[in-house]
C-alpha positions as CSV (number, residue, x, y, z in Angstrom):
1,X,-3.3,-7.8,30.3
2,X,0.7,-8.6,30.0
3,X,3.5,-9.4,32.2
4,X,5.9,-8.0,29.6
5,X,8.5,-6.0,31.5
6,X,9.7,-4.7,28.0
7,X,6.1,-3.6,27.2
8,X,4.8,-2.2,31.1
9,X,8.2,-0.2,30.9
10,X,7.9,1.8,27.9
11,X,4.3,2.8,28.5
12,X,5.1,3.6,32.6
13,X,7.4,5.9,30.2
14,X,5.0,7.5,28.0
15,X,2.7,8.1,30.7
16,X,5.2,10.0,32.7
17,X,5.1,12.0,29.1
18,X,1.6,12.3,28.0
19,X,0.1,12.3,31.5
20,X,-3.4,11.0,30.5
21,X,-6.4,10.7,32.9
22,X,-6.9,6.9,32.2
23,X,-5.7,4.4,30.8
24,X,-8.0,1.8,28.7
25,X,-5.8,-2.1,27.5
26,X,-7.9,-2.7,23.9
27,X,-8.2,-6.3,24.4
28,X,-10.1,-7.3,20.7
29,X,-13.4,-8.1,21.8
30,X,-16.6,-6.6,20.3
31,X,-18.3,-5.2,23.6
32,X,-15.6,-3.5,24.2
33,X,-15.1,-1.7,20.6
34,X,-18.9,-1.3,20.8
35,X,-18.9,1.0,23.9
36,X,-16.4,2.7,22.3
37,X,-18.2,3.5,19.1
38,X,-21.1,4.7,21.6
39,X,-18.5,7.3,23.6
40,X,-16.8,8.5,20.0
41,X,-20.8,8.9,18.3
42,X,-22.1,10.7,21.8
43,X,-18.5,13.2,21.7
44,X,-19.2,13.9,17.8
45,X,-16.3,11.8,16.9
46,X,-18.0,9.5,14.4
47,X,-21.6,9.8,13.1
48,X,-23.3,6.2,13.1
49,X,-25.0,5.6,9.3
50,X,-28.2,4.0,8.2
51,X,-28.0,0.6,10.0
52,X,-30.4,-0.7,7.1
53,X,-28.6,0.3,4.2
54,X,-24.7,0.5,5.4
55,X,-24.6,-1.9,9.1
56,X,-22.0,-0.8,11.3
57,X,-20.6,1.8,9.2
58,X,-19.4,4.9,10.7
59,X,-18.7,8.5,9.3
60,X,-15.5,10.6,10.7
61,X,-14.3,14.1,9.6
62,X,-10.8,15.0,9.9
63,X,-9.5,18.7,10.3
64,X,-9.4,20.5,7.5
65,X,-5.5,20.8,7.6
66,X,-5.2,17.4,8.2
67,X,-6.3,15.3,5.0
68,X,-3.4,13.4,3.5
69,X,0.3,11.7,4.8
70,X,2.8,14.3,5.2
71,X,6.1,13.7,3.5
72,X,8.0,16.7,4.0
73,X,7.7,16.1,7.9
74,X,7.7,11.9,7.6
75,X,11.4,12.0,9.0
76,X,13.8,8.9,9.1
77,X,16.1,8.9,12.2
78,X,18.6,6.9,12.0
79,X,21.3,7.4,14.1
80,X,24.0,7.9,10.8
81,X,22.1,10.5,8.6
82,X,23.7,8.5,5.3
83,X,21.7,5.3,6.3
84,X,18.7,7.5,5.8
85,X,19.6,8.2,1.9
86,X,18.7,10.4,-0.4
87,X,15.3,10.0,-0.7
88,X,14.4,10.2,3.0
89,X,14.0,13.1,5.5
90,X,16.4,12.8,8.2
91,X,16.8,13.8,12.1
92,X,18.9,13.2,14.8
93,X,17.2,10.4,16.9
94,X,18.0,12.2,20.2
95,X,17.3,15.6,18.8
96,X,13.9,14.2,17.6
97,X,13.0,12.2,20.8
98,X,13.8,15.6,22.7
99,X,11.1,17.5,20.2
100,X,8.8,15.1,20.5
101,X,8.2,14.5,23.9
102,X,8.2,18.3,23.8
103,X,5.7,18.8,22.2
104,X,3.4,15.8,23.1
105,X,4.3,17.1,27.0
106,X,0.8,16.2,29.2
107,X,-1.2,16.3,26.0
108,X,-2.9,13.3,27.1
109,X,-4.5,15.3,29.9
110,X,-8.4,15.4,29.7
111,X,-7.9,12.7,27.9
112,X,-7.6,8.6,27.8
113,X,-4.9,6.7,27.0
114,X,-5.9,3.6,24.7
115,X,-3.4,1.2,24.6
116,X,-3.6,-1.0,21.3
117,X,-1.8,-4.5,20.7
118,X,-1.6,-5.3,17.3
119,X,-0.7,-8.4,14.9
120,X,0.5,-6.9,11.8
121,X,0.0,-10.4,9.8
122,X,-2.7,-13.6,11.0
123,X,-1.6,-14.0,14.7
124,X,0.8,-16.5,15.5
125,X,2.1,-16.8,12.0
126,X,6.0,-16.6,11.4
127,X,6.3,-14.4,9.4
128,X,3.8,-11.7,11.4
129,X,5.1,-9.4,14.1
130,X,3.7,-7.5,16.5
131,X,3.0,-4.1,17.7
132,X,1.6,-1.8,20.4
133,X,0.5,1.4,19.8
134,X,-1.1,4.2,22.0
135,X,-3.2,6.6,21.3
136,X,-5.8,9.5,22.4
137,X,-8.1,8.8,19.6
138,X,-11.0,6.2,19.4
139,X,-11.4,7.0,15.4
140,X,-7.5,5.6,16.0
141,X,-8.9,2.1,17.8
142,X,-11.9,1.2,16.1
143,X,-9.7,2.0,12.6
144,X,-6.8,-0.3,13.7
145,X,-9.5,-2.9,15.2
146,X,-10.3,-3.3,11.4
147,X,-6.8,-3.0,9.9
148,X,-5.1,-5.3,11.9
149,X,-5.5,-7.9,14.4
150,X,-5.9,-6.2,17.9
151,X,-6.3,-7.4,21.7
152,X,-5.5,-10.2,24.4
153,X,-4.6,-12.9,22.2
154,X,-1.7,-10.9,20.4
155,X,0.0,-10.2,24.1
156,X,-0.6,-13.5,24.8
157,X,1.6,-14.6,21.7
158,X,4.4,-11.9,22.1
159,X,4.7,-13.6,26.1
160,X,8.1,-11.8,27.4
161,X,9.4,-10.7,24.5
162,X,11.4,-7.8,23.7
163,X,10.5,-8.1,19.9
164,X,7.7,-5.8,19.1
165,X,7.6,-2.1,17.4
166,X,6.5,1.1,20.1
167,X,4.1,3.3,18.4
168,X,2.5,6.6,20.6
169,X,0.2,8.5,19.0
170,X,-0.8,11.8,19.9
171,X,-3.2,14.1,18.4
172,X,-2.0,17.2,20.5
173,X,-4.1,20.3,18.9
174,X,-3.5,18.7,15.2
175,X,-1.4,21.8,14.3
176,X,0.2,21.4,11.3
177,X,3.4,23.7,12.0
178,X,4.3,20.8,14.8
179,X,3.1,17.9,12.7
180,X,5.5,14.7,12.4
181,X,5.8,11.2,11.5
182,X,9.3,9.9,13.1
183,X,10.7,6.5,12.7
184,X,13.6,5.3,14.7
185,X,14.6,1.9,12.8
186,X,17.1,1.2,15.3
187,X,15.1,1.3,18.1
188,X,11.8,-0.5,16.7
189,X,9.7,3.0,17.4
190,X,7.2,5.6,15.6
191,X,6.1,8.7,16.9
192,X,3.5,10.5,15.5
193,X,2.3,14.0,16.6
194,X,-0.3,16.5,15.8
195,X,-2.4,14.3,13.2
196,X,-5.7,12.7,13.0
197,X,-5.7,11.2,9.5
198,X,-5.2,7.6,8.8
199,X,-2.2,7.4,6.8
200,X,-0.3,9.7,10.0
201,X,-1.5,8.2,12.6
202,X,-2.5,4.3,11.8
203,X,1.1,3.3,13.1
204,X,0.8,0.1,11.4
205,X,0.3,1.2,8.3
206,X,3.1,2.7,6.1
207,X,4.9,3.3,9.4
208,X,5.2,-0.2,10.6
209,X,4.3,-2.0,7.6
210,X,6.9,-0.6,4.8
211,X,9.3,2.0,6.8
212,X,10.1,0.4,9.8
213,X,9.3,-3.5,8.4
214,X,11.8,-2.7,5.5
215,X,14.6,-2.2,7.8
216,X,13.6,-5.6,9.8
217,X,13.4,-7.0,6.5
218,X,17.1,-6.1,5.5
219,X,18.5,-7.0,8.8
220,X,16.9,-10.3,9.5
221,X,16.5,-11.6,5.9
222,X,13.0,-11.1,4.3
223,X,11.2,-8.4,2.3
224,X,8.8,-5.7,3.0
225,X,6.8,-4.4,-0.1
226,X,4.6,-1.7,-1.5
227,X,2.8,-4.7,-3.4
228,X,-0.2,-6.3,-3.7
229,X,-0.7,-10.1,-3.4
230,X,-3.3,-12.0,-6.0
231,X,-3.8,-15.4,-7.0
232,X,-4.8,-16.6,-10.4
233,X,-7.2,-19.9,-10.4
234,X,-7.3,-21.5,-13.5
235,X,-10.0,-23.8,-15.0
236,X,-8.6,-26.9,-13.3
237,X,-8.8,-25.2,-9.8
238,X,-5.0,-24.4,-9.8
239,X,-4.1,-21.1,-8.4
240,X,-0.7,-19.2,-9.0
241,X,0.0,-16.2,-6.9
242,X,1.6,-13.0,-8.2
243,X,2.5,-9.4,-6.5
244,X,2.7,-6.4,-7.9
245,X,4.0,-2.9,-7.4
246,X,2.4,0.0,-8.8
247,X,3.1,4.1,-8.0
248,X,-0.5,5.6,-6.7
249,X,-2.8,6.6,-10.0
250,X,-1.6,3.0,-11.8
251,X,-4.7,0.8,-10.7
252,X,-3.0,-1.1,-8.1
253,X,-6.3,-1.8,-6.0
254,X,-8.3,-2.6,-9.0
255,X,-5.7,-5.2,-10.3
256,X,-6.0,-6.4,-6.7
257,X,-9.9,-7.4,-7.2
258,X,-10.1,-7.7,-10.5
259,X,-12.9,-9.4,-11.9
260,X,-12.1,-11.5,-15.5
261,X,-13.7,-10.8,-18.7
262,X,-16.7,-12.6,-19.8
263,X,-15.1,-15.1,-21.7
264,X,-12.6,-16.2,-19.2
265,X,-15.4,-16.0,-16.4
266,X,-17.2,-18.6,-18.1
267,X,-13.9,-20.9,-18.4
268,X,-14.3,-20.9,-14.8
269,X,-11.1,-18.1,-14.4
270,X,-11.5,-16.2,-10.9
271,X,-8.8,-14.1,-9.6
272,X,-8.1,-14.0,-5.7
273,X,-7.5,-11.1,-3.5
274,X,-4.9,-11.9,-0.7
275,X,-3.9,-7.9,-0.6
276,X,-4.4,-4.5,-2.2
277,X,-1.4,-2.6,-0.7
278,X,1.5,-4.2,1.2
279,X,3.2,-8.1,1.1
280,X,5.9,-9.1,3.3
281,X,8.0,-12.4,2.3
282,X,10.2,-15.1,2.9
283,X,12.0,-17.7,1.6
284,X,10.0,-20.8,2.9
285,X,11.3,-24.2,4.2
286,X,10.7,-25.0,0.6
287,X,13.0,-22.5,-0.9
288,X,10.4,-20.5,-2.7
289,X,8.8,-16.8,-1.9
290,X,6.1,-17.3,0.5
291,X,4.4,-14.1,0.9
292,X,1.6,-12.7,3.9
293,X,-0.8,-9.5,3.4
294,X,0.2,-8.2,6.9
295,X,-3.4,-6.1,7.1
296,X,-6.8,-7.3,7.8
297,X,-8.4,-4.4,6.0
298,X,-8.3,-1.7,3.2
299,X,-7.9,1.8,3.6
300,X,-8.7,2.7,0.3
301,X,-9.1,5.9,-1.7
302,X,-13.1,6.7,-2.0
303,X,-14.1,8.5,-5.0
304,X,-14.0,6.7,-8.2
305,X,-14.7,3.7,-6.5
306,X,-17.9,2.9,-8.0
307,X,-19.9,-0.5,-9.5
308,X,-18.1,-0.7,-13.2
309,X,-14.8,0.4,-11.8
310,X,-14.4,-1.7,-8.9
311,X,-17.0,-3.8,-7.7
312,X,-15.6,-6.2,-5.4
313,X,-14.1,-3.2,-3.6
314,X,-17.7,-1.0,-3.2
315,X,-18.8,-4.2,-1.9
316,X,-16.3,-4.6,0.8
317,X,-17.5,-0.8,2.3
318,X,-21.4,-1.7,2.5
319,X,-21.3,-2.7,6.3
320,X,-18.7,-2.7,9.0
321,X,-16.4,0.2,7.7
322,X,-15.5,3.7,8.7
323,X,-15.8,6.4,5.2
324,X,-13.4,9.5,6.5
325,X,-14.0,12.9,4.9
326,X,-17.0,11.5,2.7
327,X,-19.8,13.8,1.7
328,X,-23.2,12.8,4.0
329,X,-26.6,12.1,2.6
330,X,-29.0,13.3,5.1
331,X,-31.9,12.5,3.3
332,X,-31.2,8.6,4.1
333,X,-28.4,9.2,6.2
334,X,-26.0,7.5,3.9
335,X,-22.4,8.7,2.4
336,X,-21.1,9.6,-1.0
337,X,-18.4,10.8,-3.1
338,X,-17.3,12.1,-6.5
339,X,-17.7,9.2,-8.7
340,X,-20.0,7.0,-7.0
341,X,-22.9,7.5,-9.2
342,X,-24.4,10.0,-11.2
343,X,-27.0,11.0,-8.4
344,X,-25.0,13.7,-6.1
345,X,-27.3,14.0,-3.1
346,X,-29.2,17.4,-2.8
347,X,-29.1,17.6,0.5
348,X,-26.0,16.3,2.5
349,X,-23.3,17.5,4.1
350,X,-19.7,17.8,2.5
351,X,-16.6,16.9,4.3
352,X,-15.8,20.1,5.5
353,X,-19.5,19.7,7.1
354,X,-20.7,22.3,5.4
355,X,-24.6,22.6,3.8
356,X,-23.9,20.6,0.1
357,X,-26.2,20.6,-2.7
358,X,-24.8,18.3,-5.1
359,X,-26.6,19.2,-7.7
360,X,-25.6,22.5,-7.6
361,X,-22.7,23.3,-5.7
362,X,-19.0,23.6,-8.1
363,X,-17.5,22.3,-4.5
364,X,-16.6,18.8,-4.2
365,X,-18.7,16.8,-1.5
366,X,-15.8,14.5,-0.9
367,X,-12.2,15.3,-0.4
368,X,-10.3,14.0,-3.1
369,X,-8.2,12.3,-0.7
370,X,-11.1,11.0,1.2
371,X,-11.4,7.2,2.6
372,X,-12.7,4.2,3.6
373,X,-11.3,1.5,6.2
374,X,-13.2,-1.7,5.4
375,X,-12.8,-5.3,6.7
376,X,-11.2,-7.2,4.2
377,X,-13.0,-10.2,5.2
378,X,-16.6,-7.8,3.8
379,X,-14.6,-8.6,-0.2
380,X,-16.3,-10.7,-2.6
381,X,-13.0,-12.1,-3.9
382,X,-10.7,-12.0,-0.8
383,X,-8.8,-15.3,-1.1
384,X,-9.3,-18.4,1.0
385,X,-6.1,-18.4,2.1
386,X,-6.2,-15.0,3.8
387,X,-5.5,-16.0,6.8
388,X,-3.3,-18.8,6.6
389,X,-0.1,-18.7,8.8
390,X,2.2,-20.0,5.9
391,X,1.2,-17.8,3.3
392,X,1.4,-18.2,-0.1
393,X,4.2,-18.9,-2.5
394,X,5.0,-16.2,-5.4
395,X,5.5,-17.4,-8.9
396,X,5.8,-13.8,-10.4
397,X,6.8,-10.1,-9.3
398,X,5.5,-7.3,-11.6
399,X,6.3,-4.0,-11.8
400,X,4.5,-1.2,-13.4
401,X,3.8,2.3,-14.1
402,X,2.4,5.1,-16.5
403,X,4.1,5.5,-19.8
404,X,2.7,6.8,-23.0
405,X,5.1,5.7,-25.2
406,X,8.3,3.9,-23.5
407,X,7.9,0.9,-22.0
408,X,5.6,-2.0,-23.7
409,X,2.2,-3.6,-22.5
410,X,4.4,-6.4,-21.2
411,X,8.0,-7.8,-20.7
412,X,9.7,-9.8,-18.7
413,X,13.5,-9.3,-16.9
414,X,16.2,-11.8,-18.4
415,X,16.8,-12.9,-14.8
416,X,16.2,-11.9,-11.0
417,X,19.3,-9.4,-10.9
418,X,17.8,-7.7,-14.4
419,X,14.0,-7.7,-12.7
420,X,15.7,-5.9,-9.9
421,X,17.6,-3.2,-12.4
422,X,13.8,-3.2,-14.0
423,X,12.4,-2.1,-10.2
424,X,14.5,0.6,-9.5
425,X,14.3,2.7,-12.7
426,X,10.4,1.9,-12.3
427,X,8.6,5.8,-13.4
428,X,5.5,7.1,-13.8
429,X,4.6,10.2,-15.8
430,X,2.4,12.6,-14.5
431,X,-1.1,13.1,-15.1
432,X,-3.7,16.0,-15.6
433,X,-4.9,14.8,-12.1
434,X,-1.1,16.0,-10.4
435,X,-0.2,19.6,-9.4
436,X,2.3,20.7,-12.1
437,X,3.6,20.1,-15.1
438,X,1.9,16.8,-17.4
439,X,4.3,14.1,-18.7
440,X,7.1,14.9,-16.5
441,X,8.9,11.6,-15.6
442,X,9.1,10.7,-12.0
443,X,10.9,8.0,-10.7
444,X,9.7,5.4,-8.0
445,X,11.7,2.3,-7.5
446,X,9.3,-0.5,-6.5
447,X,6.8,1.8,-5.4
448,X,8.7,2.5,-2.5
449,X,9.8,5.6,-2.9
450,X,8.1,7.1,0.2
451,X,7.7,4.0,1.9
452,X,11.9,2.9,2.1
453,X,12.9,3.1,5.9
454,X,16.9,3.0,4.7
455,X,19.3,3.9,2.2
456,X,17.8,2.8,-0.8
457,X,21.0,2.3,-2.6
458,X,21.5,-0.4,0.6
459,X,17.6,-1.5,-0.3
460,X,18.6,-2.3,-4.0
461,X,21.6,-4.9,-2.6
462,X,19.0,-6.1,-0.2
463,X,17.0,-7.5,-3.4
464,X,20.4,-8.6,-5.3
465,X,21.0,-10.3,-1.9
466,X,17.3,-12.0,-1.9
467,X,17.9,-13.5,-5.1
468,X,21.3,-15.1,-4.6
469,X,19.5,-16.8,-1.4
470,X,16.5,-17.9,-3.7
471,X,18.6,-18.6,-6.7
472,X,16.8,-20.9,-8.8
473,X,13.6,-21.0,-7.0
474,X,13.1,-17.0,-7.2
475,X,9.8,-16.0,-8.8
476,X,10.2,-14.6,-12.5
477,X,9.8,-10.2,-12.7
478,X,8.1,-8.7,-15.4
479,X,7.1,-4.8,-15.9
480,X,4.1,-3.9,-17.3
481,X,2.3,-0.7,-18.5
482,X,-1.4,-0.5,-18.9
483,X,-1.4,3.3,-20.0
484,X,0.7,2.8,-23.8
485,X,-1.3,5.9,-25.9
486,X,-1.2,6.2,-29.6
487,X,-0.3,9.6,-31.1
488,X,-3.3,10.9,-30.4
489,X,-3.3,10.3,-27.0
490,X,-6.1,7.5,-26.6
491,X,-5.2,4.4,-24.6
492,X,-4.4,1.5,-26.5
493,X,-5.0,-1.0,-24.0
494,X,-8.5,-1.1,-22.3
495,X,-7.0,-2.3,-19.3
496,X,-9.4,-3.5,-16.2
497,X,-10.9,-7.0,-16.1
498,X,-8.8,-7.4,-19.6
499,X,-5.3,-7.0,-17.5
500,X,-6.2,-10.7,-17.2
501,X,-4.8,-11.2,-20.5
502,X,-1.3,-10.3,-19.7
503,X,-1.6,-11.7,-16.5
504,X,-2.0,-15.4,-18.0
505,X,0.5,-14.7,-20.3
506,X,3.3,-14.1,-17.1
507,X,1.5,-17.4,-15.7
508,X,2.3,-19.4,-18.5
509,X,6.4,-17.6,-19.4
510,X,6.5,-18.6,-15.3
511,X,5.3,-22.5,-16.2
512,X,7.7,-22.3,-19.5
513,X,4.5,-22.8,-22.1
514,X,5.4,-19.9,-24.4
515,X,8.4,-18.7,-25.9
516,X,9.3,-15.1,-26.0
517,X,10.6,-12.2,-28.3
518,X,14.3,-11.4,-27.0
519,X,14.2,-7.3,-27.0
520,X,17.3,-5.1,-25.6
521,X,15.3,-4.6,-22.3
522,X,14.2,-7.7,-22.3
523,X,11.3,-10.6,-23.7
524,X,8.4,-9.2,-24.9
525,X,5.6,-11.4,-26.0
526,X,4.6,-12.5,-29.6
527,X,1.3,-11.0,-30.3
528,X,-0.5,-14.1,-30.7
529,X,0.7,-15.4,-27.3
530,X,-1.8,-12.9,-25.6
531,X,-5.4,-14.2,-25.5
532,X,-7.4,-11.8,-27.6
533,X,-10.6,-14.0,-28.2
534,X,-14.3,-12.1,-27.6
535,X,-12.1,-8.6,-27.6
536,X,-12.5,-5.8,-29.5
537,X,-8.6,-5.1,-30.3
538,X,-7.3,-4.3,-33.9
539,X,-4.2,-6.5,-34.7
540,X,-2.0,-3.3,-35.3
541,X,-2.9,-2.0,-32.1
542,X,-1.6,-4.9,-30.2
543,X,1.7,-5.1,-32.0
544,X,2.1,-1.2,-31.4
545,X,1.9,-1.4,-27.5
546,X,4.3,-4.4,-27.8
547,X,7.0,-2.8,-29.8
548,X,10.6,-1.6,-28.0
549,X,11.7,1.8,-29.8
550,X,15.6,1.4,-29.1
551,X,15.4,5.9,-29.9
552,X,13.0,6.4,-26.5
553,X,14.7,4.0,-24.6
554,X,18.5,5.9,-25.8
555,X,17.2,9.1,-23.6
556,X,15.5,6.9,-21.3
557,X,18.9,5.7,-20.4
558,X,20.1,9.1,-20.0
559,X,17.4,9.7,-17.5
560,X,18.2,6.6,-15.4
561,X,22.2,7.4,-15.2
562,X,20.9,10.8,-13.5
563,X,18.6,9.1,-11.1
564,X,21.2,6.6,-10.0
565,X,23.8,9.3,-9.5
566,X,22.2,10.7,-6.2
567,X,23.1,6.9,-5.0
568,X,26.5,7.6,-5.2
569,X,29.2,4.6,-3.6
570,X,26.0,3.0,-2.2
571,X,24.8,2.2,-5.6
572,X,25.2,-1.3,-5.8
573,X,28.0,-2.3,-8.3
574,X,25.5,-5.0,-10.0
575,X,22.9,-2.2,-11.2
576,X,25.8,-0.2,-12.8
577,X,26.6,-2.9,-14.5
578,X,23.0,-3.7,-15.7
579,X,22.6,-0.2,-16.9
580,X,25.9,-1.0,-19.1
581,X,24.3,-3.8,-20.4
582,X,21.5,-2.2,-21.2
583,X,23.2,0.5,-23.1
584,X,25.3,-1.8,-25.1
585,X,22.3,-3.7,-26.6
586,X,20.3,-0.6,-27.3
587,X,23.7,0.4,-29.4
């Protein structure tokens, strides 16, 4: 299928490793993904569903041991342990080759090598790149086959170049005592051993997407982000894009699809979907942010996914998708999870395919953790210019997280070096639904937390240096929080299709059509700038969750100088200095 010495190389190299039986080039085209969906459903791989009810879906069970990313064994090897950071698991690159291949040693045998070329981004674009991946596992292909762009066309694009990310897979005996996900930055490569779940083992996921792309990004001048990408189509058709980065638990996916109140709906308001996870972007010949959705699905989390809490993205699973670790109906040989309905199945199968009754049984039918991998294409509100090769440009970057008290509903950075200070000290307090203690404050800078694939003191100067090449023509960052409580611990915002609100407010501070309350961390809107017509919001309540108490924000300071000492000297200067600033206005 390619001529690419680069490419034929590296996998007469992996071969010599993993010694498979056969080898099998995925080259994108339906037959050939359709005879593999027949080998995987006669091996007891996948379990074809009700073709009436759910058309090409497929169900999969993982090991029990084997349900969620790993990040005590996600390592970063860079060849100087201080380029990994603080907040990164590190390794030796030779040392973790020399493990590696030790332990995926002829683990191939019995088995087939399936060697997948992949687009992460529309093919061709230039601000995609491109990837190979091998693996031992169909569940692997036919999941990648819907997450990215796979086959013939994408080696016909990459032609003789050396400028594409190795990725070998290998399931080995999915033992979790010799379980890792290793990144090589330097070298363009992931390894990924003794997994079968998605987020270990779809390479271009978090692997390529954020930890190795974020590196690329630093070196070669662009930016890989946990964010998603949506557009905002007013009444006269215009549509402004906006991403946004949220820690998991913050309704990232559902801000993604969101579907406008009532009122606005009638206006003729629709919100786009370009991406509910990751956005990679560049400055464009223009000057401004032009930003791609480097997927071409969603692997999304499946219970509480349901018709009132997100629509748009229950439609997206009803044909073509593969649910992982789902509970199975039997009855009409259909799936479900906690949260889907109020009608648990009686007789069904739960995801450790066991007998379920869920009527009955106090065990869960679905793990909590369980997924689906959906075309995006299948969404109601995926946006027309999905797959364009340009992208599209960013007026605003948001940030957010879950605060009870701290931070406002909404406010917006007092320029692009402030909105980065705003990213990094992004936090999130726990929940009831976390192991440990509730309201503890953890830090995520843009989300990325997990996702960095450097230092991300070095990440932080990568932004400072993003804006400086933008200047002007950078999009405007704001924070939100949709979680303010009152003392009594009920939410003062209702959030969901009603995040709209806020969202048309940063439209119009971006197009310079309201003014702006100056605050010390920043401008927070006046109340009557936010829409409130045909809501049910009391006056007082709205002017609570925009109010900046200068006493929480005094410790919250204290809490940020503790975070940004484990940066040390690679703390960029600029950030120390915005955290002075800070200080001095709160005083």
């Amino acid at each position: 299928m390619t001529k690419n010495k680069s490419v034929l190389a590296w996998i007469d190299e992996m071969k010599g490793i993993v010694n498979p039986d056969n080898i099998v080039w995925i080259d994108g085209s339906e037959e050939q993904l359709e005879e593999l969906r027949k080998i995987a459903c006669e091996s007891g791989e996948i379990t074809k569903l009700n073709e009436e009810k759910l058309p090409g879906c497929y169900l999969h069970r993982t090991a029990e041991n084997d349900v969620a990313r790993v990040e005590d064994r996600t390592l970063i090897c860079s060849r100087k342990k201080e380029d990994a950071g603080p907040t990164n698991n590190w390794k030796e690159p030779q040392e973790a080759y020399d493990m590696l291949y030790d332990i995926a040693k002829n683990s191939y045998q019995g088995r087939t090598m399936y060697v997948i070329p992949y687009s992460m981004g529309p093919i061709g674009s230039k601000l995609s790149k491109i990837g190979i991946e091998l693996t031992d596992s169909i569940y692997v292909v036919l999941n990648m086959a819907i997450m990215t762009r796979v086959g013939t066309k994408v080696l016909e694009v990459l032609g003789d170049s050396n400028d594409w990310v190795r990725g070998l897979h290998c399931k080995c005996d999915v033992n979790p005592e010799k379980r890792y996900i290793c990144h090589f930055p330097e070298d363009n490569t992931i390894i990924s051993v003794n997994s079968a779940y998605g987020g270990n083992v779809l390479l271009g996921k978090k692997c390529f997407a954020l930890r190795i792309a974020s590196y690329l990004g630093k070196n070669e001048g662009w930016m890989a982000e946990h964010m998603l990408i949506l557009g905002l189509e007013n009444p006269k058709g215009e549509v402004k894009y906006i991403s946004a980065a949220f820690p998991s638990a913050c309704g990232k996916t559902n801000l993604a699809m969101l579907i406008p109140p009532e009122g606005y709906k009638s206006k003729g308001y629709k919100i786009w979907c370009v991406g509910d996870d990751i956005a990679w972007m560049r400055k464009g010949e223009d000057g401004r942010l032009w930003a791609i959705n480097p997927e071409n699905g969603f692997f999304g989390v499946a219970p509480g996914t349901n018709k009132k809490s997100n629509p748009n993205a229950l439609s997206a699973t009803q044909k073509g998708t593969i649910f992982t670790n789902v509970a199975h109906n039997l009855d009409d040989n259909t799936v479900w999870w906690e949260g889907l309905d109020k009608n648990p199945p009686e007789n069904a199968i739960d995801w450790k395919g066991n007998p379920w009754n869920g009527k009955t049984s106090d065990a869960k039918g679905a793990h909590p953790n369980s997924r689906f991998t959906a075309p995006a294409e299948n969404c109601p509100c995926i946006s027309p210019e999905f797959n364009s090769t340009t992208g599209v440009p960013i007026s605003a970057i948001v940030f957010g997280g879950r605060r009870a008290k701290t931070t406002p509903l909404v406010y917006q950075s007092r320029d692009w070096n402030n909105g980065v200070f705003v990213g990094s000290i992004m936090a999130s307090e726990t929940t009831a639904a976390a192991a440990g203690a509730v309201g503890v404050i953890r830090r995520d800078p843009m989300a990325m937390l997990p996702f960095c694939g450097y230092h991300m003191g070095d990440y932080w100067q990568h932004w400072l240096d993003m804006g400086a090449e933008l200047g002007d023509k950078a999009p405007k960052i704001f924070n939100v929080n949709w979680f303010r409580m009152d003392d009594e611990g009920n939410y003062l915002w209702p959030g969901f299709g009603d995040n709209l609100r806020v969202l048309e407010w940063i439209i119009r501070r971006c197009e310079g059509e309201v003014e702006a309350k100056e605050t010390p961390i920043g401008y927070v809107p006046y109340a009557e700038d936010i829409n409130v017509e045909d809501f049910e919001l009391k006056a007082e309540d709205l002017e609570e969750i925009l109010t900046v108490d200068n006493d929480q924000w005094q410790s919250e300071v204290e809490g940020i100088t503790e975070f940004y000492a484990r940066f040390g000297n690679r703390l960029p200067e600029e950030l120390t200095r915005q955290l002075s600033g800070l200080k001095e206005r709160l005083n």
